[in-house]
C-alpha positions as CSV (number, residue, x, y, z in Angstrom):
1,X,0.0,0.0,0.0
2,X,1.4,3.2,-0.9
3,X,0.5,7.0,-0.1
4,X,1.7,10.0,-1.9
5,X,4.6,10.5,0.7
6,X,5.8,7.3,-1.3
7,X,5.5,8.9,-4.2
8,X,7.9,12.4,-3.3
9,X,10.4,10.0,-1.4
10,X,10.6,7.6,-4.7
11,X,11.1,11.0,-6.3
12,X,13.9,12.1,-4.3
13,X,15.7,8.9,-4.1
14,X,16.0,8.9,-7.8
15,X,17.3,12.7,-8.0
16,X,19.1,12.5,-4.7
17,X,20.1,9.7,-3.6
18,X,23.0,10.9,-1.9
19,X,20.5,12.4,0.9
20,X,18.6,10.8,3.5
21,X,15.2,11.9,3.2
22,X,13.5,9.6,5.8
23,X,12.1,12.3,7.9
24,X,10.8,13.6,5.2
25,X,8.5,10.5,5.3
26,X,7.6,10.9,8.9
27,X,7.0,14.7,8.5
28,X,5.1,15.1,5.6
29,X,2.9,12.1,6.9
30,X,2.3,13.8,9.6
31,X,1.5,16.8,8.2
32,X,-1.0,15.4,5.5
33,X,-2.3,13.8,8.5
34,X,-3.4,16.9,10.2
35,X,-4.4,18.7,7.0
36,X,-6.8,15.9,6.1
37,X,-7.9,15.8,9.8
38,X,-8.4,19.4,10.4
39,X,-10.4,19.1,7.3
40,X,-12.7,16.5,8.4
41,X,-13.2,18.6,11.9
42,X,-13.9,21.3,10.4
43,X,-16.5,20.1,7.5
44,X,-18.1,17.7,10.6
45,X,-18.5,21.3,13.0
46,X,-19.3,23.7,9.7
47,X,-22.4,21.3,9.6
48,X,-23.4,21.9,13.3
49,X,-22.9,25.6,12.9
50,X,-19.6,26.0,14.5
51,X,-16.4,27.5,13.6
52,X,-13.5,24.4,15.0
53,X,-12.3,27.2,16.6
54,X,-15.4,28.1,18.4
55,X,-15.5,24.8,19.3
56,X,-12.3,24.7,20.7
57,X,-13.1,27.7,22.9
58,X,-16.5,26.0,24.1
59,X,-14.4,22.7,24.7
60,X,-12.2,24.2,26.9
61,X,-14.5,26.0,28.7
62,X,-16.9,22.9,29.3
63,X,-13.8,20.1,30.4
64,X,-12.6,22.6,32.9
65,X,-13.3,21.9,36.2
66,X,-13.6,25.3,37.8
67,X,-16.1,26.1,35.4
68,X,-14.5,30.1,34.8
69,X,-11.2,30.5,32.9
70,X,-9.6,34.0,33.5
71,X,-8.5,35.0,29.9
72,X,-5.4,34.3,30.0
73,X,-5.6,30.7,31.2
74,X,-7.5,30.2,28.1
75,X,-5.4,32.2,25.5
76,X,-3.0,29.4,27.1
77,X,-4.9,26.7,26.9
78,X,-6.1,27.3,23.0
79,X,-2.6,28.6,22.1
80,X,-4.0,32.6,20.6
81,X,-2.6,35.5,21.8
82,X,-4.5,37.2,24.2
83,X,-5.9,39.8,21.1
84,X,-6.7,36.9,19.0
85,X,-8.7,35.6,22.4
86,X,-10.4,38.7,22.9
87,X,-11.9,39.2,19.3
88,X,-12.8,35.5,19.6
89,X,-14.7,36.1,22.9
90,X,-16.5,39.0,21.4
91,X,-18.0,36.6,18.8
92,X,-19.2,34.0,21.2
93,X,-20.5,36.2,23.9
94,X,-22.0,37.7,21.1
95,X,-23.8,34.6,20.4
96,X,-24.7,34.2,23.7
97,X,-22.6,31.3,24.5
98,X,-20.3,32.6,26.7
99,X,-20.1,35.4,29.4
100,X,-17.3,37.2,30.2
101,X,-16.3,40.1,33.5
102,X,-14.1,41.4,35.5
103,X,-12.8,39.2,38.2
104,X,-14.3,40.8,41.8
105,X,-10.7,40.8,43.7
106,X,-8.5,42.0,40.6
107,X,-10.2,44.3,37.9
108,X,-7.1,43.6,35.7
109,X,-8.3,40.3,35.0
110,X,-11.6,39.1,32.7
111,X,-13.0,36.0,33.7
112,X,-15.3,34.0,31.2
113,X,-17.9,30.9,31.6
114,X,-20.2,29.0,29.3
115,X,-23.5,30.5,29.3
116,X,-26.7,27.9,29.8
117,X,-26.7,27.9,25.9
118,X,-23.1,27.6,25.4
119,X,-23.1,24.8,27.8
120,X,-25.5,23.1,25.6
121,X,-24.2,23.7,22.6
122,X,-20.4,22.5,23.7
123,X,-22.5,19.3,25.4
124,X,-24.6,18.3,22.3
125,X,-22.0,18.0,19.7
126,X,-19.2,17.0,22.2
127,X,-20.6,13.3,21.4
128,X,-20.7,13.6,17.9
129,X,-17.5,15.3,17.6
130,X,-16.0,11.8,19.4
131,X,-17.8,9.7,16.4
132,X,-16.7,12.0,14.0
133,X,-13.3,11.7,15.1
134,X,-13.8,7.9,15.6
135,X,-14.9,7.7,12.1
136,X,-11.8,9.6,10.3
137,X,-9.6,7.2,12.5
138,X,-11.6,4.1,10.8
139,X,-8.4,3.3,8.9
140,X,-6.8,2.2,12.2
141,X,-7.6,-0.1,15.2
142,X,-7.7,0.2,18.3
143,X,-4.5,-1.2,18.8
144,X,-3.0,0.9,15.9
145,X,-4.6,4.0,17.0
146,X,-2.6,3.4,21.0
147,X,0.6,2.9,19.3
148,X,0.6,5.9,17.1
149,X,-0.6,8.2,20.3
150,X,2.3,7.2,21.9
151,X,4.7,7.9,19.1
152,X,2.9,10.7,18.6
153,X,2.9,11.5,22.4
154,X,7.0,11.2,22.4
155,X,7.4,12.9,19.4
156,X,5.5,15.8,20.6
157,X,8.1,15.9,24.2
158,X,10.6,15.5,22.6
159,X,9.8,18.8,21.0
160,X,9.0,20.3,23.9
161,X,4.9,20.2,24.1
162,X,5.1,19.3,27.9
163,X,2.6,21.9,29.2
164,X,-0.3,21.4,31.1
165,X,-3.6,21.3,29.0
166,X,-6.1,23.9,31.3
């Protein structure tokens, strides 16, 4: 079975066969990977009415526990820059799904929750978002899929993505 990573590496082993070019296999499987996934995500949420970003923001929001985020716990936790965060805010409470004010002991800081709506939202498509995810990793069992999350899981320390999810 072959992809088209096959394909370029066949390429450059018959210009350049001089050079190793295995990570090139690794990489830019990885990277088609997470185009064609992204894509998927983002057809799946497009269909439900979301932005994958929204959902992102609505996901974070929902899985954690203290249910408020200060703003920039969450510019953290969805890796945007704290203007990027605030235009994005502006959208959702402007939707209605989230709320957002000042914290009571420090002015400096904007704390933000999941409206009753929000909530709902982020809670009805969390399950289909799962099967939808489920369903672009068809190609893979169970078994496969724990394998390649722990490659993936080393790969991703070794670079330095140790951080603590919020």
């Amino acid at each position: 079975m072959a992809d088209a990573v096959d394909a370029i590496l066949g390429q450059w082993a018959r210009t350049r066969p001089d050079v190793d070019v295995s990570p090139m296999g690794v990489i830019g499987r990885v990277s088609r990977a997470s185009r064609l996934l992204e894509r998927g995500v983002k057809e799946f949420l497009a269909e439900h009415g979301l932005e994958a970003w929204e959902f992102d923001m609505l996901a974070t929001l929902l899985r954690n526990e203290a249910d408020t985020m200060c703003m920039k716990d969450l510019s953290a936790a969805a890796m945007v820059s704290p203007g990027a965060l605030t235009n994005r805010m502006d959208h959702l409470v402007e939707r209605g799904l989230v709320d957002r004010w000042p914290a009571p002991d420090n002015r400096r800081m904007t704390l933000v929750a999941l409206t009753d709506e929000g909530r709902r939202v982020a809670n009805d498509i969390l399950e289909r978002h799962a099967a939808n995810e489920a369903h672009l990793l068809r190609g893979l069992s169970p078994a496969d899929r724990e394998a390649l999350a722990g490659l993936l899981r080393k790969l991703l320390v070794s670079l330095g993505d140790t951080g603590r999810p919020v």
